[in-house]
Backbone of each chain as ProteinMPNN parsed JSONL, in Angstrom:
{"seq_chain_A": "XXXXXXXXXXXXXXXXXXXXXXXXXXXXXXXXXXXXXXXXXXXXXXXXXXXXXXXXXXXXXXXXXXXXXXXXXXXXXXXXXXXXXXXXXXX", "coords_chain_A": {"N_chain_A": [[209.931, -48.868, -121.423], [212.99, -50.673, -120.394], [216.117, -50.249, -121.986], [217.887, -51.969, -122.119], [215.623, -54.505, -121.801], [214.087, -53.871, -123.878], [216.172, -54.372, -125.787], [216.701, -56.877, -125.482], [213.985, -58.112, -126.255], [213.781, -58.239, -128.869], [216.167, -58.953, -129.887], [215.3, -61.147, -129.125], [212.816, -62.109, -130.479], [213.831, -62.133, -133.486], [215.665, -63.497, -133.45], [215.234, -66.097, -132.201], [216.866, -67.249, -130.357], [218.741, -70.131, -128.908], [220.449, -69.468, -126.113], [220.431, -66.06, -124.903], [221.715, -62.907, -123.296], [221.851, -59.951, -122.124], [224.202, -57.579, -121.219], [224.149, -55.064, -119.403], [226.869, -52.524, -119.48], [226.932, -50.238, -118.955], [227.917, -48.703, -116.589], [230.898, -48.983, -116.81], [231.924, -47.341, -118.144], [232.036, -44.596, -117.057], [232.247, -41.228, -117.485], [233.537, -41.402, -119.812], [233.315, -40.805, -123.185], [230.478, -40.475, -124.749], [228.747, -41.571, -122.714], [226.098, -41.279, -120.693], [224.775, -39.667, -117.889], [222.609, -41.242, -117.345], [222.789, -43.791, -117.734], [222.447, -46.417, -119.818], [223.852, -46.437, -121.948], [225.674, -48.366, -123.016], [226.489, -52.136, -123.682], [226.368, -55.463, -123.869], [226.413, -58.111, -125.755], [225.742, -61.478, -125.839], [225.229, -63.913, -127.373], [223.522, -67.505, -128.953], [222.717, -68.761, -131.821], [220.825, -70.408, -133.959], [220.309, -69.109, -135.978], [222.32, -68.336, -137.107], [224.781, -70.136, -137.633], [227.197, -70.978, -140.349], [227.091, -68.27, -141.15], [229.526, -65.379, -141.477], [231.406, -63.803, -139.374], [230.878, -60.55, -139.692], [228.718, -60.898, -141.413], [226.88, -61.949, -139.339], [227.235, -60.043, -137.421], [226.109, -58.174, -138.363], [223.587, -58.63, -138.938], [222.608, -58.387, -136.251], [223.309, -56.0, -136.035], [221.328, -54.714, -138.018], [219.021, -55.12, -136.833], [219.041, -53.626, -134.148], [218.904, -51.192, -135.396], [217.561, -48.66, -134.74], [218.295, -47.917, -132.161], [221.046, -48.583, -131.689], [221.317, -46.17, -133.655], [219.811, -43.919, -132.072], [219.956, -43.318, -128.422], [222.224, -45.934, -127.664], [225.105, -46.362, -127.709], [227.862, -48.386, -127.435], [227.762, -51.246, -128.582], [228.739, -54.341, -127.797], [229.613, -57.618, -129.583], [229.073, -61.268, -128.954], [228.254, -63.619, -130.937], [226.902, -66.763, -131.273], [226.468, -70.417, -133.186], [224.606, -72.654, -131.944], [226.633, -75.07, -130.758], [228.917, -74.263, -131.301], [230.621, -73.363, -129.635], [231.944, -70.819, -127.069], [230.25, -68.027, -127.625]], "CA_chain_A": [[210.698, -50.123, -121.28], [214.324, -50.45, -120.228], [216.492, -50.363, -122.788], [218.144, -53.527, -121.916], [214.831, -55.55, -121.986], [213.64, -53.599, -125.631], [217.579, -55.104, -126.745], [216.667, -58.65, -125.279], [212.711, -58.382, -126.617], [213.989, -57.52, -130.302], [216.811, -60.059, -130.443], [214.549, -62.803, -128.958], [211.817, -62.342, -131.473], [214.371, -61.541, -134.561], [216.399, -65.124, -133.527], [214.851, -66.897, -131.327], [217.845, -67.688, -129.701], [218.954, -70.992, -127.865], [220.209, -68.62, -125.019], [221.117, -64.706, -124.809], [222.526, -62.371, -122.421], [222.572, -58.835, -122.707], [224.483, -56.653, -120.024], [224.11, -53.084, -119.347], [227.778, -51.923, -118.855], [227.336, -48.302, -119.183], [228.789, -48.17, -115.423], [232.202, -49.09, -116.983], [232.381, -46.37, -119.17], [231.523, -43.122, -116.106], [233.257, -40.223, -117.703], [233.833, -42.08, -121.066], [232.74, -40.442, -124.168], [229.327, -41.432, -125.292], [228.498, -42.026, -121.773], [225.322, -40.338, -120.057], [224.443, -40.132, -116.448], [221.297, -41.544, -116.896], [223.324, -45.221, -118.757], [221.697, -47.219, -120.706], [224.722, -46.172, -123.103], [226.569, -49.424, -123.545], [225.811, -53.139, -123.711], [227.618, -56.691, -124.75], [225.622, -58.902, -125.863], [225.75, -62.502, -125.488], [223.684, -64.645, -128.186], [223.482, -68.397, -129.147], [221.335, -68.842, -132.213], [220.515, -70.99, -135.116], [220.313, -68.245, -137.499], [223.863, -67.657, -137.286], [225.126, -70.976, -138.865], [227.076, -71.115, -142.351], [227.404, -66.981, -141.034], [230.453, -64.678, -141.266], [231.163, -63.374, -138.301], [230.695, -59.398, -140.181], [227.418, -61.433, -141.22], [226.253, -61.728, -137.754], [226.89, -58.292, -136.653], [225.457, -56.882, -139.122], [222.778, -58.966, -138.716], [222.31, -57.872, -134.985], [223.375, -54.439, -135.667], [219.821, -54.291, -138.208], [217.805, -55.697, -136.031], [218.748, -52.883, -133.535], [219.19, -50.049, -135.863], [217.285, -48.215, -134.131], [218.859, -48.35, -130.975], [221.894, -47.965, -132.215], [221.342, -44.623, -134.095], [219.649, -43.805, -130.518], [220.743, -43.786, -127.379], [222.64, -46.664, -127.753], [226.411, -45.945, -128.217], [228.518, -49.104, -128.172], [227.166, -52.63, -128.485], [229.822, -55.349, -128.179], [228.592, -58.63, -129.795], [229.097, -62.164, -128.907], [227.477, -64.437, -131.689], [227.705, -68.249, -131.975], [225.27, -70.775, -133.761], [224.503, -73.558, -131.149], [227.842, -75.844, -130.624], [230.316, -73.623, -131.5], [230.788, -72.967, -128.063], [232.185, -69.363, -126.837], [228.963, -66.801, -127.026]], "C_chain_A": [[212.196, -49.8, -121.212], [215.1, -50.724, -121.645], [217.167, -52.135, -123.19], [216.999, -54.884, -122.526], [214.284, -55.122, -123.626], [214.877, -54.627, -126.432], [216.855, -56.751, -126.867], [215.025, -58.58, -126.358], [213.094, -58.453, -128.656], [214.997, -58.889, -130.757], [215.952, -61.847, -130.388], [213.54, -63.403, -130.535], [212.775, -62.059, -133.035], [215.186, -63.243, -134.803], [216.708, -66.115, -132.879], [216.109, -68.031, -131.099], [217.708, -69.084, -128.424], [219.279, -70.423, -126.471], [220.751, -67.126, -125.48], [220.644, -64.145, -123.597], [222.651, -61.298, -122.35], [222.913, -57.994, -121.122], [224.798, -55.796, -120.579], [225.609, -52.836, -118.656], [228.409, -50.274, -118.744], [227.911, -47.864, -117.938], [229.963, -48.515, -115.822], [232.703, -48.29, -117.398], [231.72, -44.879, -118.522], [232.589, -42.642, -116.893], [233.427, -40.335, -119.225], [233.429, -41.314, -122.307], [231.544, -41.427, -124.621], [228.512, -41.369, -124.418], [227.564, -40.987, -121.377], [225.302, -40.756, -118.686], [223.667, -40.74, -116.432], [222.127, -43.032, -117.539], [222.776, -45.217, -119.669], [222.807, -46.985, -122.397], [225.617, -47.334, -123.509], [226.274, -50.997, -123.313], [227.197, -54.432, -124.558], [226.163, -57.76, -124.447], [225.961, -60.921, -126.277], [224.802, -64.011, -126.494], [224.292, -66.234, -129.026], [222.407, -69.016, -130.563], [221.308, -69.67, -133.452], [220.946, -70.667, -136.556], [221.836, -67.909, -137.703], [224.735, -68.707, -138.1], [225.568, -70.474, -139.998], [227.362, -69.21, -142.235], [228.961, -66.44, -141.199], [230.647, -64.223, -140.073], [230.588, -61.834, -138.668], [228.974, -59.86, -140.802], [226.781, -61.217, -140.179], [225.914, -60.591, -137.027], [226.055, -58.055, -137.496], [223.512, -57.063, -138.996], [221.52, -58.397, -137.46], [222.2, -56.675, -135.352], [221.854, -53.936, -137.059], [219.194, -54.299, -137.568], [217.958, -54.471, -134.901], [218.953, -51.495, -133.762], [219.079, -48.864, -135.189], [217.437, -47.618, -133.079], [220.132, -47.633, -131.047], [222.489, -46.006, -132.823], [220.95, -43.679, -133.076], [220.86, -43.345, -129.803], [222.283, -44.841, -127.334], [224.405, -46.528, -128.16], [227.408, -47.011, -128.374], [227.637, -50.477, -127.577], [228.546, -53.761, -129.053], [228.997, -56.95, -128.198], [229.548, -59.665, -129.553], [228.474, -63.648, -129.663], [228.254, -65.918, -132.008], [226.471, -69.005, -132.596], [225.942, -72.271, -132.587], [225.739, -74.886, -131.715], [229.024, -75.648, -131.283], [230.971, -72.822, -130.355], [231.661, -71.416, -128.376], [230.386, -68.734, -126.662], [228.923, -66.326, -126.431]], "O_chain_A": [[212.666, -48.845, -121.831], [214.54, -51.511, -122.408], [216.987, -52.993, -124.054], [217.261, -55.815, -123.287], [214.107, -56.003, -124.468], [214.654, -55.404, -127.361], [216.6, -57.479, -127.826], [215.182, -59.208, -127.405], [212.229, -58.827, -129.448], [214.734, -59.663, -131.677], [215.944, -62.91, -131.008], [213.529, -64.411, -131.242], [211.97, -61.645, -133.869], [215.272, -63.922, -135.826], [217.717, -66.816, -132.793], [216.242, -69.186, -131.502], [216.962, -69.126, -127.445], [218.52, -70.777, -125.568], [221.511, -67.086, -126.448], [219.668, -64.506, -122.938], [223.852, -61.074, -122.502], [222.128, -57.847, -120.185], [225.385, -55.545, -121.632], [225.683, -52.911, -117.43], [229.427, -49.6, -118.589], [228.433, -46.749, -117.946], [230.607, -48.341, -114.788], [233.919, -48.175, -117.247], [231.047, -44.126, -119.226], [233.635, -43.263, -117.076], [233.451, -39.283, -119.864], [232.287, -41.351, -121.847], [231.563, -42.645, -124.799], [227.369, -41.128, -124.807], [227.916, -39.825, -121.576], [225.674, -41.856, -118.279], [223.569, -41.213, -115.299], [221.173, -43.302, -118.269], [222.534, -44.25, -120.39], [222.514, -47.304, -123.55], [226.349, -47.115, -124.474], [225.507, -51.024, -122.351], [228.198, -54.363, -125.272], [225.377, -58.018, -123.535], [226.564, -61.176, -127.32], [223.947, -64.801, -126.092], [225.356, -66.186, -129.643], [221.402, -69.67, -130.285], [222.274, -69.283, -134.11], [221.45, -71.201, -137.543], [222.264, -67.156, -138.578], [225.355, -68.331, -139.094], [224.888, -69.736, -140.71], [227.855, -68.734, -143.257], [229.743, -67.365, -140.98], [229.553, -64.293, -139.513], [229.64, -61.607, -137.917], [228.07, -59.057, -140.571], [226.067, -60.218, -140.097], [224.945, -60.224, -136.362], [225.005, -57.589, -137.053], [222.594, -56.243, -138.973], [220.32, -58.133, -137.539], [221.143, -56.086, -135.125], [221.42, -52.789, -136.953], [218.472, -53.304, -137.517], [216.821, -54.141, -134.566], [219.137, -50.666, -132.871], [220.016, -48.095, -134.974], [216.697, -46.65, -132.9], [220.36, -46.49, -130.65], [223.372, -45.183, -132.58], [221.583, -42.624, -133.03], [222.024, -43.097, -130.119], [223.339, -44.341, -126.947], [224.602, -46.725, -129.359], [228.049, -46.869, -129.415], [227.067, -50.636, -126.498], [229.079, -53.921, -130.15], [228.192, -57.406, -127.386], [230.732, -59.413, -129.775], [228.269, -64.651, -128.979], [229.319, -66.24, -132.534], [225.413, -68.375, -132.593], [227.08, -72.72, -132.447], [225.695, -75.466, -132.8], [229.87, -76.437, -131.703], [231.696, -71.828, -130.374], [231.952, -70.968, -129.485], [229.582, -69.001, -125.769], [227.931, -65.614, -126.276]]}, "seq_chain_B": "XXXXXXXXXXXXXXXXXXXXXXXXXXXXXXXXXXXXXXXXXXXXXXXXXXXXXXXXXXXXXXXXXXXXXXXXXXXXXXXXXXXXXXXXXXXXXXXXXXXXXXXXXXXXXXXX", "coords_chain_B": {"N_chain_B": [[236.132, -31.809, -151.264], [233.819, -34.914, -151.748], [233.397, -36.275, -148.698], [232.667, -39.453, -149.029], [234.191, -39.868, -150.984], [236.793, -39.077, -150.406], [236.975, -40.685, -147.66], [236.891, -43.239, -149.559], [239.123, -42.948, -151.072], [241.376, -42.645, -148.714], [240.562, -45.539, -148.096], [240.947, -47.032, -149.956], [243.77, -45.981, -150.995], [245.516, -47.26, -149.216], [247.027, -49.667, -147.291], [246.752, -50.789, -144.689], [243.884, -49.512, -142.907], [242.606, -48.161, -140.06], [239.824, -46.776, -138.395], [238.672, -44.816, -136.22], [238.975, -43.835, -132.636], [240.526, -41.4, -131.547], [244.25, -40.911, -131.606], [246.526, -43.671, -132.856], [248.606, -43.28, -131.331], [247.816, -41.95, -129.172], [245.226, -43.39, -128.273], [240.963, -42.673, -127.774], [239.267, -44.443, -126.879], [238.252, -47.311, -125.497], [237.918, -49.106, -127.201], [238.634, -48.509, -129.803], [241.17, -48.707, -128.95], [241.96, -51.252, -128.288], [242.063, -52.448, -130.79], [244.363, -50.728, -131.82], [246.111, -51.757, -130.048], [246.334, -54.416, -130.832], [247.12, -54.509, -133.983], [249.554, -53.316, -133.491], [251.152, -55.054, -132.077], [250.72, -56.865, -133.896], [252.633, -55.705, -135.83], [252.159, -54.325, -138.077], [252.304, -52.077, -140.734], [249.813, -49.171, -140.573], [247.751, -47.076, -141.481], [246.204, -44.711, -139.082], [242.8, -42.793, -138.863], [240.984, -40.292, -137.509], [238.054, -40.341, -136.017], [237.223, -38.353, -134.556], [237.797, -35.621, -134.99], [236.365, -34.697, -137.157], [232.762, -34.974, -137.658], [231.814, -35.317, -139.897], [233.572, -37.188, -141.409], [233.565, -38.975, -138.979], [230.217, -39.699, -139.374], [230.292, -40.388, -141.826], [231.619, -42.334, -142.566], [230.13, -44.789, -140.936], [228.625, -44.899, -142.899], [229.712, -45.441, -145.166], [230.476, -48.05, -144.886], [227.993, -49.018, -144.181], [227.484, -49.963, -141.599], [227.487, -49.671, -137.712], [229.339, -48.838, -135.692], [232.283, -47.274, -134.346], [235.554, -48.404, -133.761], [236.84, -49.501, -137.103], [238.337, -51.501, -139.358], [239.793, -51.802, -141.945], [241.392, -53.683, -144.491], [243.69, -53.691, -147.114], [241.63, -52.729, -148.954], [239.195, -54.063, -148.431], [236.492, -54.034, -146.213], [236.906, -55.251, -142.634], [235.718, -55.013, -140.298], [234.949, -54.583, -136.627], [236.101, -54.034, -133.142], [235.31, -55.948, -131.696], [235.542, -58.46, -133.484], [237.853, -58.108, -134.57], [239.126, -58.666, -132.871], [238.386, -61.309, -131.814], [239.318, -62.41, -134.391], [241.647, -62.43, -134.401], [242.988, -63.516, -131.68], [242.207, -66.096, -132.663], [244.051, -66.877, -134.501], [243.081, -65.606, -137.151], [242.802, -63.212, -137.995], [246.094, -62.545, -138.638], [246.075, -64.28, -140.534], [244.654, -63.177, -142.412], [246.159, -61.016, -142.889], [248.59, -61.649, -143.806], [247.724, -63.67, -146.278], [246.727, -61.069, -147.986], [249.652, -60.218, -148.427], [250.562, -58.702, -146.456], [253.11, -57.654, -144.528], [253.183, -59.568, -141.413], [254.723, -59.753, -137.808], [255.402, -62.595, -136.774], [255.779, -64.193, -133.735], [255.724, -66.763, -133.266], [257.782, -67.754, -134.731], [259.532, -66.065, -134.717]], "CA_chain_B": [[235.856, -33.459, -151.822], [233.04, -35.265, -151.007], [233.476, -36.974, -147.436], [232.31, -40.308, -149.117], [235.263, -39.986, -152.361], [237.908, -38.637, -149.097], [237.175, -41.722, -147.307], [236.882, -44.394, -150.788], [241.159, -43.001, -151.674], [241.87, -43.526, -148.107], [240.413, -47.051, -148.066], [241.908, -47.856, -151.567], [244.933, -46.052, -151.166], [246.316, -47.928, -148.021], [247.024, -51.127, -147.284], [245.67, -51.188, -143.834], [243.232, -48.48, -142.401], [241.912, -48.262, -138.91], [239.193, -45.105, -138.599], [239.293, -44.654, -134.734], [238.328, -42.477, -131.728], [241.688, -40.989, -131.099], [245.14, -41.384, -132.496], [247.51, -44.541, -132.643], [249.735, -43.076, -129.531], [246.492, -41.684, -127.876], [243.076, -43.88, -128.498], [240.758, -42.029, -126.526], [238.198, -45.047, -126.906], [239.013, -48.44, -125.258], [237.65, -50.641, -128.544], [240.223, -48.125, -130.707], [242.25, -48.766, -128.51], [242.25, -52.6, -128.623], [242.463, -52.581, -132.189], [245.24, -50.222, -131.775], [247.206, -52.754, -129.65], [246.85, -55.532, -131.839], [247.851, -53.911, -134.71], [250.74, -52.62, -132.834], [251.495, -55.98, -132.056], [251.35, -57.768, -134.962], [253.881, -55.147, -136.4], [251.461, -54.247, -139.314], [252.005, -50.4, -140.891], [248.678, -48.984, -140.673], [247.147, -45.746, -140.946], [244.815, -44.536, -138.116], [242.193, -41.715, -139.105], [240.833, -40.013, -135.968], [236.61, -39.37, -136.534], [236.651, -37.571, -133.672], [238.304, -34.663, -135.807], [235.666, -34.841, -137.84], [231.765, -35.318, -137.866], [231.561, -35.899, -141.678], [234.212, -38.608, -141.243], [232.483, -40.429, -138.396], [229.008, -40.184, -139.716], [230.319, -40.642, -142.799], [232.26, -44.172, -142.729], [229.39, -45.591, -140.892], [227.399, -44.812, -144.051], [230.403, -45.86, -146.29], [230.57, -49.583, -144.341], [226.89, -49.873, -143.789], [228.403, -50.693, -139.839], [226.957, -48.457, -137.144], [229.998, -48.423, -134.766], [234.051, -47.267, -134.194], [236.157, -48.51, -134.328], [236.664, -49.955, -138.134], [239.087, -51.658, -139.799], [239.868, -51.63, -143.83], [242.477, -54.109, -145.306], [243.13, -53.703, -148.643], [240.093, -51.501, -149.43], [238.172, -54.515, -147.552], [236.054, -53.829, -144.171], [237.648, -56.825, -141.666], [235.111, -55.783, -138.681], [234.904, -53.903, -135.523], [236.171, -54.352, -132.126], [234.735, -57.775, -131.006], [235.864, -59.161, -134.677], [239.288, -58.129, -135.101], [239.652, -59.485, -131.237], [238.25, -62.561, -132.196], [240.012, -62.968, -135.569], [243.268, -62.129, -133.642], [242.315, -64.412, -131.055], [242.148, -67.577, -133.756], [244.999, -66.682, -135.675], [242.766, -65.676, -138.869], [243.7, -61.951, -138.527], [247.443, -62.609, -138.697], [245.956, -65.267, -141.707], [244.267, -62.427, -143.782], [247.554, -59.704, -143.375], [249.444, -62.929, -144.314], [247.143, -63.615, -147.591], [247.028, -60.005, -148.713], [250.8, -60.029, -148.806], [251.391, -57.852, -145.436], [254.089, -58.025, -143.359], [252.924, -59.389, -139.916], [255.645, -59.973, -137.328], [254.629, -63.622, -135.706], [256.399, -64.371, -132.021], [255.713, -67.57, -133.044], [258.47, -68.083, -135.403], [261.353, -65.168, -134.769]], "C_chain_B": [[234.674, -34.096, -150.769], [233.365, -36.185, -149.663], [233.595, -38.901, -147.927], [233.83, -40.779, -150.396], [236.732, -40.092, -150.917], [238.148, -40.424, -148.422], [237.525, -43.389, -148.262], [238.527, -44.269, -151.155], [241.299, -43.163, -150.246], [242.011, -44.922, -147.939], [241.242, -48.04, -149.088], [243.325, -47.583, -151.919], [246.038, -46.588, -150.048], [246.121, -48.83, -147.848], [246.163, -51.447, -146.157], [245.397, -49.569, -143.075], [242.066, -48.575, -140.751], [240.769, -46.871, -138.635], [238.946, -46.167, -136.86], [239.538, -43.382, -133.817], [240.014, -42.297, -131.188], [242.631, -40.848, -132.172], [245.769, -42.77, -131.837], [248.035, -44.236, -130.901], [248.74, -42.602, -128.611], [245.027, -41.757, -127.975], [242.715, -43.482, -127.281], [238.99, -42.839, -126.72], [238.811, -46.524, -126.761], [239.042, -49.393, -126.808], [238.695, -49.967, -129.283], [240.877, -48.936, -130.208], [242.985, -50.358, -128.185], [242.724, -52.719, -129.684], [244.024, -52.362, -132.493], [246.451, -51.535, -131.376], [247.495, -53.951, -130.339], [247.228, -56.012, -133.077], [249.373, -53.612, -134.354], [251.732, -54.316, -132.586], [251.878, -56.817, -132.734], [252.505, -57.158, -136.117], [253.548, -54.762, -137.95], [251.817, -52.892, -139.531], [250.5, -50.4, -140.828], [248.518, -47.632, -140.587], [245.573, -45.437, -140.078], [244.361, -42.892, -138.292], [241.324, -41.809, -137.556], [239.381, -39.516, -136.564], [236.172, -38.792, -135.275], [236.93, -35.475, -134.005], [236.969, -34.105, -136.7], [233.818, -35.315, -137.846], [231.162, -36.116, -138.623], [232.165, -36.93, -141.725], [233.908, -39.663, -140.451], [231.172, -40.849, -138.788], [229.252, -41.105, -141.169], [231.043, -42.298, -143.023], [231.139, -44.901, -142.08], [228.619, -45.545, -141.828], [228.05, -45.652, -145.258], [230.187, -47.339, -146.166], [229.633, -50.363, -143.978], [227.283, -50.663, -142.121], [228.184, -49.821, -138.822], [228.501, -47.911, -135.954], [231.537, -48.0, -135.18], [234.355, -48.077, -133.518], [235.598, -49.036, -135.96], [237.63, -50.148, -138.89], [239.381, -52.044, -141.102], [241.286, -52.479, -144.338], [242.885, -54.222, -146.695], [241.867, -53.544, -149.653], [239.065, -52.478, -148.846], [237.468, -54.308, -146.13], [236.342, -55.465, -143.603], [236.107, -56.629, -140.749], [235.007, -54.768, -137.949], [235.82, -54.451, -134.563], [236.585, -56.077, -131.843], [235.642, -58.68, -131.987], [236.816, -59.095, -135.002], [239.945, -59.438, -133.588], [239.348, -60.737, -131.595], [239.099, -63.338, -133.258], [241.46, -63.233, -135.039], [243.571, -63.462, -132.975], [242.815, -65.556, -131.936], [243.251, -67.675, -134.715], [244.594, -66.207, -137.134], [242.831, -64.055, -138.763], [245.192, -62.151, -139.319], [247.494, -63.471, -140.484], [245.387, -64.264, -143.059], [245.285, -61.267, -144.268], [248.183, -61.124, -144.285], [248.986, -62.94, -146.759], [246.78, -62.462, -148.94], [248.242, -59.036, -148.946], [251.365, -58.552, -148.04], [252.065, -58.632, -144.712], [253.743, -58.194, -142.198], [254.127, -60.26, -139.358], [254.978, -61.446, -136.259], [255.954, -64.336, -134.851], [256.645, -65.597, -132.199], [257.336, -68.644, -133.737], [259.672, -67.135, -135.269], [262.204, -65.524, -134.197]], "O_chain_B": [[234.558, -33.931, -149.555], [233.74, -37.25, -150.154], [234.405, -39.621, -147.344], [234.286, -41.917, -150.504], [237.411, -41.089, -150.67], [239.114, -41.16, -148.619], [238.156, -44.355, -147.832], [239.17, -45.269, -151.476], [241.432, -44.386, -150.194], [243.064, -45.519, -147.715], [241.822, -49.126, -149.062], [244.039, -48.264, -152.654], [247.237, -46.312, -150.096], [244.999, -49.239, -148.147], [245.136, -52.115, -146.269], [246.246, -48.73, -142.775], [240.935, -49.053, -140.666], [241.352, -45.799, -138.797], [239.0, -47.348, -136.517], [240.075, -42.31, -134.097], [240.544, -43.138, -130.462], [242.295, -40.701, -133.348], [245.635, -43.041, -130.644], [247.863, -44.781, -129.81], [248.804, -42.821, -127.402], [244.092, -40.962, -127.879], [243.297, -43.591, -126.202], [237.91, -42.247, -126.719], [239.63, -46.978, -127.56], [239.928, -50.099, -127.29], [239.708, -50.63, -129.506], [241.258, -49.927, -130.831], [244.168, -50.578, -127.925], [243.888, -53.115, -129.743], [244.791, -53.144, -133.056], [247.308, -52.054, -132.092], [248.612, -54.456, -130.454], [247.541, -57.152, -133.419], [250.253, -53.774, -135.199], [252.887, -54.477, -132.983], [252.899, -57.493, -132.607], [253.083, -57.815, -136.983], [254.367, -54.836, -138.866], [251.698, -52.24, -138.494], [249.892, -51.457, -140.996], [249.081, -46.991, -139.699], [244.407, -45.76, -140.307], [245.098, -41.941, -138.029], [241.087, -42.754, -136.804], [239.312, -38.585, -137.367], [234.992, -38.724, -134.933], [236.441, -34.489, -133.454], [236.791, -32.888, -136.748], [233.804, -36.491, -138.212], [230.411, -37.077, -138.459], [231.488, -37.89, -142.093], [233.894, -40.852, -140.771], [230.823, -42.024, -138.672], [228.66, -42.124, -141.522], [230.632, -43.167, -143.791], [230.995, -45.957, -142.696], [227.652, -46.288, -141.666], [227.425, -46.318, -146.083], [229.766, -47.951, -147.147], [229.682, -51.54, -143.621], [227.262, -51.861, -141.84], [228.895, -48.839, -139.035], [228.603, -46.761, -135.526], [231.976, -48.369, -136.269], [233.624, -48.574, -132.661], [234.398, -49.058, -136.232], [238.103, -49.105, -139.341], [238.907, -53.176, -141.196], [242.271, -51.775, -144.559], [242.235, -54.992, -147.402], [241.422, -54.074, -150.671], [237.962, -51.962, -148.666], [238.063, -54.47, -145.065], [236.016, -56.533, -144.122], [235.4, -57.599, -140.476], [234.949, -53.737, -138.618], [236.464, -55.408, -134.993], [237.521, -56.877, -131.813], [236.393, -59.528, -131.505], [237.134, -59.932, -135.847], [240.695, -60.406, -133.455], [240.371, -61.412, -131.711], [239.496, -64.499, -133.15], [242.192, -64.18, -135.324], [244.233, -64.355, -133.504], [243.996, -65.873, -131.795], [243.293, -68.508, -135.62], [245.342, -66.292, -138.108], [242.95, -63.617, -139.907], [245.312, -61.899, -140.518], [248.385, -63.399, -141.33], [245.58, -64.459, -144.259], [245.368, -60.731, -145.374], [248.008, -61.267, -145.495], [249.513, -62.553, -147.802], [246.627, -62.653, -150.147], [248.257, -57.871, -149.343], [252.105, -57.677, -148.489], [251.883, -59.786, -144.324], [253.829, -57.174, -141.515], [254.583, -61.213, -139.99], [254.271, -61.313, -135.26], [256.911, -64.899, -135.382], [257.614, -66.029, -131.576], [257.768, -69.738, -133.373], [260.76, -67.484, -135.727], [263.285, -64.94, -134.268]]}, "name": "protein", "num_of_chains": 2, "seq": "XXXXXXXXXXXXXXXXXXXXXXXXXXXXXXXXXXXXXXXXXXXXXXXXXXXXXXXXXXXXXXXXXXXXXXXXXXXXXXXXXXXXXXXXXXXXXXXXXXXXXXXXXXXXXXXXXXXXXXXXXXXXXXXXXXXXXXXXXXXXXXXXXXXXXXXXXXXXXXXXXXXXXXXXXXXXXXXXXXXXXXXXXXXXXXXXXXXXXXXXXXX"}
């Protein structure tokens, strides 16, 4: 599975999000530290969710950044987050 | 000294601490390097530790902060955030509101 869709499959089922978003921008970062030829090295993620309410924003990440620990400690080299709880517009 | 004590007197002995892929005059990681600028901007002292120097110091502050990524920013021995979160706080005025409340000097444009 692409890494992308494991990110989206993991956040969906973790916070069953009103909407999310995740883009693969590991082509921004050619040359970059971190960066492989093959991508899949960087990501911004985009998420709308319930569970976030009444949150910190350092809440939220951290929140996200369990849920893709994995990932993270991985492949995965930077993940830029976007977290709102439905009608706090931005995300 | 243990890596984990090294990093606990930086955090506690500085007011504000940025740990960060580069230095100040040459982040060699765009998210540093945001941080960098808006630090720079708001006219805050800060010390910037470079964990690219270091192994033990990058593995090691993500272990200290429970926070998997770099940048990372420390105000008064508190973790503020990453990246996204200082930009955001910045953004809203509630960076400029927590130097403010922990009795740093930030320089605001809005008033000189």
């Amino acid at each position: 599975m692409r890494t992308q869709d494991l990110i989206t499959e993991k956040l969906t089922k973790a916070f069953a999000p009103e909407s999310l978003r995740v883009v693969d921008e590991s082509h921004l970062h050619t040359g970059h530290a971190g960066h492989r030829p093959s991508g899949e090295t960087h990501y911004r993620v985009y998420i709308v969710s319930d569970s976030f309410r009444g949150k910190s924003r350092l809440d939220r990440h951290r929140m996200i950044n369990a849920t893709l620990s994995r990932e993270l400690a991985g492949g995965v080299h930077a993940l830029a987050i976007h977290a709102a709880a439905p009608g706090e517009g931005g995300g | 000294m243990a890596i984990e004590q090294f990093i606990d007197n930086e955090v506690k002995g500085n007011d504000v601490v940025l740990f960060m892929k580069g230095t100040p005059q040459f982040p060699q990681c765009g998210f540093s390097g945001q941080v960098v600028q808006i630090l720079d901007y708001l006219g805050v002292p800060y010390k910037g530790l470079n964990v690219l120097e270091s192994d033990d110091l990058r593995e090691g502050i993500k272990a200290y902060s429970q926070w998997p990524t770099i940048p990372q920013l420390y105000v008064k021995g508190e973790f503020v955030g990453g990246c996204d979160i200082i930009r955001e706080m910045f953004q809203a005025g509630e960076l400029q509101q927590v130097m403010k409340d922990k009795g740093l000097p930030v320089r605001d444009p809005a008033t000189a």
